[in-house]
Steps between C-alpha positions, in 0.01 A plus 500: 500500500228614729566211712857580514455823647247389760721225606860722531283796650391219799884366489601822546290573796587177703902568417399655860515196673818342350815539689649779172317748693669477798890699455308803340223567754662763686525708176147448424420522881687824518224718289277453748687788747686755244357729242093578438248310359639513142812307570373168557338539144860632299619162673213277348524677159918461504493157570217385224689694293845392572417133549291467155823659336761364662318120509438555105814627357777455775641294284548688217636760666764309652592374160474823324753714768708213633384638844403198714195432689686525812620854415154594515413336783768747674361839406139396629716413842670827522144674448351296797804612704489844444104497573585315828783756564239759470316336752713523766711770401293896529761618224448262248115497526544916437756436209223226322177730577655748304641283205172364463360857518731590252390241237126544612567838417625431104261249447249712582558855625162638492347208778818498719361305813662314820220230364686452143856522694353216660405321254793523275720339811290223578544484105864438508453249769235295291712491205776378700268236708405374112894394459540347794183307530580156420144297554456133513314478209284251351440346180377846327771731573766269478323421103581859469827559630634235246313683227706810579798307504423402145377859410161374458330842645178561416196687540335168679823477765509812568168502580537203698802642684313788599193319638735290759698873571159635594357195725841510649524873577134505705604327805776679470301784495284389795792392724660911423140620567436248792770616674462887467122448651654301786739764572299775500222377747748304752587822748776310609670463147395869407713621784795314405430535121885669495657189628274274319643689184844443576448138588385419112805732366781249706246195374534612108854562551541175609246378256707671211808377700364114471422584141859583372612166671205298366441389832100513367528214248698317763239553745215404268672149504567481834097590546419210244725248625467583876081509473424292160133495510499901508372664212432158367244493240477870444521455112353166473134667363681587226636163413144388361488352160286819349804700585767282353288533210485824521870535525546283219297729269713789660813377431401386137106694323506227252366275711235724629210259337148388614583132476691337742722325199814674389719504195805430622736792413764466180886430646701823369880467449706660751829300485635157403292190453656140583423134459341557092540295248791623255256580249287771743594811646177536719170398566153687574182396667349573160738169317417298826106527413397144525702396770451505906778756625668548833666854517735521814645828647845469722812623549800224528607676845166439667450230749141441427551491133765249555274279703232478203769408258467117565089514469586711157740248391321160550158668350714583178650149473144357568257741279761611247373238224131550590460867440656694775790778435639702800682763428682708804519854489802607681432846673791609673439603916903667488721670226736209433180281442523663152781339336435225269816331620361449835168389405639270273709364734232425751248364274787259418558450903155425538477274199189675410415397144175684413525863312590768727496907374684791622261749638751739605300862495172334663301490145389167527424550916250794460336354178338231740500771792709269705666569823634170663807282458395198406156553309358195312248653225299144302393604147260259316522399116296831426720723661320581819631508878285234692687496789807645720675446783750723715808374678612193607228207594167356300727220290253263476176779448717608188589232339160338559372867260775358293366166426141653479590757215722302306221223510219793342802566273456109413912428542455338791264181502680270755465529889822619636578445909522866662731456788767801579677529821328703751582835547657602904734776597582553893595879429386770706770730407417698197687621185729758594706746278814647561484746254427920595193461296313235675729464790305378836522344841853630570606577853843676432428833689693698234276661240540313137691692286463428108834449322730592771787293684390493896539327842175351588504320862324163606242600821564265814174357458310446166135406456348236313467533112754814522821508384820709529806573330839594675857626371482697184230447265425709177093512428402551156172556302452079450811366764664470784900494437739392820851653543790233642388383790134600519231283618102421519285339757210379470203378722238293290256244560502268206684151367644655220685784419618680162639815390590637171766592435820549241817590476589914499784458190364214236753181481620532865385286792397634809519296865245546778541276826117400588394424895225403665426529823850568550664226336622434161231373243574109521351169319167532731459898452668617154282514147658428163707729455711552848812237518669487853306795589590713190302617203680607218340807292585404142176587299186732525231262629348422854733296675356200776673584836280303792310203476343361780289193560212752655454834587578654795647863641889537379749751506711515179825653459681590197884608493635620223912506498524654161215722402467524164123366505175643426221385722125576355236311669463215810211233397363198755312208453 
């Protein structure tokens, strides 16, 4: 725990560096020439204190009022504007010195000071920073945030939380101070402190301006795409193998022991199990005692859970009569992930033969404080976790720990060849969502708005790894939903592309005409499931829409002459 808080304190301060600084500077920048000394502290204490709430139960508060994220995100713009506005405008300045007077005043009438006025606005400002602040954050915080999503608030993330608020807010703190000293020794800037002023309120109107049309998470990506190497390694101290460790124990206290051998969690029912004998309704780590077990977390939508499905399948034909069960637990990454029928239906696709168990409300994921799609967890005959391994890759490393358990098991006494393909992908492109949640890399200039029919436009030139959508689109919570005529280009560097997707009304077929690089999908271009350059949306599963011989920088270009679609999330290998 200690550790923890060392190592998000440190990850706060160096959050600094990383390119998430850059669209809010001029707030920060602007305590350094309004207000007295006390205002660069109300911002410090707003933002901890917004941040640590907001980053902890966000969440639940959008799910509690039905008032989205976004929604938010808005009122903490229109307080940055009307501090700018009071910047530049004399009137506005009066009409906020004496509403923060005013509540100075009630809070506490007997110490009424310009000091406490101060304080109390630079307040407001730091608890709108905390809202807006949207770090690139490392292993710890992110551990957290996904906690929170699951309502898994406690006194140790909270604490945690707090400790990256804090390392954050003192360079902020210096930078606001930093600035003030600079501006009151440079003669030059003292006389023209007046214009200097108004200068910062046009910058945070236009800051607040470039907030309300995202333009800031756009211009994060353009930053990371245009110079990749900046901010590189800023959270990569806290990818050590102490703190995954530590996050493990975080994320689940039960395995908070001395030794470094762990009982492997019990699998808790949360939805249908398939593939058991007629005679069984479920199985438990506890029956399996004796026996070398492979427990496998996916999702039948994700690429890189498909891609281990071959490796899974040949080690249960191989091992299946000398002591080695796998057993799948399905934890759904989207809503429609949840229903039986489509599970069933693509363990059936897959021809996956092993047992596989709904883990539909996450039971089974935090038990073993998991937080990857796929995750490989080895159990031995006594019911300990020997080994794991995280996403794709390591074939041969795992089913050598295979061999060597289920030989201390004594089930396997033969020598067995260990020869899987080798794992490649040519994708520099990365998973991208097209969902309000978790939406990212878009260039549409229009501002995302969740659950409501709008024109989005295609910019003249669009960077590599963005995308953008044009004609009318409807963006919900999970999905992306085209009107008639809508379409989505791409630019990706990869061989293969996939997207999930399904159909918006269940037993119709949607259509969506798939380019590349201008030209219909062909024989030499198109994956599985495109036929003369058409894909037809029939099912909820990822569907295979380039295939290349190598990778390379593409455009893709899908046109949809129908609608009636709902697009979730682009994949590449």
């Amino acid at each position: 725990m200690i550790l923890l808080v060392a190592f998000a304190f440190l990850g706060g301060i160096v959050t600094i560096l990383s390119p998430c600084i850059l669209p809010i500077l001029p707030i920060v920048l602007s305590g350094s020439i309004t207000g007295g000394k006390q205002r660069p502290w109300g911002v410090v204490v707003g933002f901890i204190a917004s941040f640590t709430f907001f980053t902890l139960f966000l969440s639940a508060i959008v799910k509690a009022t039905n008032i989205s994220a976004d929604a938010l995100r808005m009122v903490s713009v229109v307080v940055i504007a009307i501090f700018g506005l009071s910047l530049l405008l004399p009137m506005i300045q009066l009409m906020t010195e004496r509403l923060f007077s005013r509540l100075t005043g009630l809070l506490s009438p007997r110490t009424l000071s310009p000091s406490r006025s101060d304080f109390f606005s630079g307040l407001l400002v730091g608890l709108s920073l905390g809202l807006l602040w949207t770090p690139c954050v490392g292993p710890i915080l992110a551990s957290i945030i996904t906690l929170a999503a699951t309502s898994q608030v406690t006194a140790d993330t909270i604490i945690i939380t707090l400790a990256y608020a804090t390392g954050t807010a003192i360079p902020l703190l210096a930078i606001t101070y930093g600035g003030r000293s600079l501006l009151t020794k440079n003669p030059w800037l003292v006389a023209n402190s007046g214009r200097i002023q108004k200068g910062f309120g046009i910058l945070m109107i236009l800051t607040a301006l470039s907030l309300y049309l995202q333009l800031d998470r756009r211009f994060q990506s353009y930053i990371l795409n245009r110079f990749p190497n900046y901010g590189l390694g800023l959270t990569k101290f806290e990818d050590t193998a102490l703190i995954k460790k530590s996050l493990q124990q975080l994320q689940n206290p039960s395995l908070r022991k001395e030794s470094s051998m762990i009982n492997a969690p019990e699998l808790i029912p949360g939805g249908i199990w398939f593939n058991l004998p007629a005679n069984q309704e479920s199985m438990s780590i506890k029956s399996l005692r004796g026996q070398v077990v492979l427990v496998d977390f996916w999702t039948y939508t994700c690429i890189n859970c498909i891609r281990t499905l071959p490796y899974l399948k040949s080690w249960h034909e191989k091992y299946k009569n000398k002591g080695l069960t796998i057993v799948g637990i399905h934890t759904p990454e989207f809503e429609f992930e949840k229903n039986p029928d489509n599970v069933a239906r693509a363990i059936r696709d897959f021809g996956i033969m092993y047992p596989v168990m709904q883990d539909n409300a996450f039971a089974t994921w935090n038990a073993y404080a998991n937080r990857y799609w796929p995750a490989k967890y080895l159990i031995d005959k006594n019911g300990v976790i020997l080994y794991t391994h995280f996403g794709e890759g390591n074939y041969d490393e795992t089913e050598t720990k295979i061999q060597e358990l289920l030989k201390e098991a004594g089930t396997l006494t033969e020598e067995m060849p260990v020869n899987n393909a080798a794992y490649q992908t040519s994708a520099r492109t990365p998973e991208t969502y097209l969902g309000n949640w978790r939406i990212a890399a878009i260039a549409s200039p229009e501002r995302i708005q969740q659950d409501v029919s709008k024109r989005y436009s295609i910019p003249e030139n669009l960077t590599q790894n963005t995308f953008a959508l044009g004609g009318t689109w409807m963006v919900g919570y999970e999905y992306a939903q085209p009107e008639r005529g809508a379409n989505l280009i791409y630019r990706f560097d990869a061989a293969n592309v996939f997207l999930v997707m399904r159909p918006k009304t269940k037993g119709t077929i949607g259509t969506i005409r798939v380019l590349l690089d201008g030209k219909p999908a062909d024989k030499n271009t198109a994956g599985e499931d495109v036929n003369d350059g058409v894909v037809r949306v029939d099912a909820d599963r990822l569907y295979k829409l380039i295939k290349l011989p190598s990778g390379g920088e593409h455009t893709l270009e899908l046109e949809f002459p129908e609608g009636n679609i709902e697009l979730y999330a682009f994949t590449f290998g």
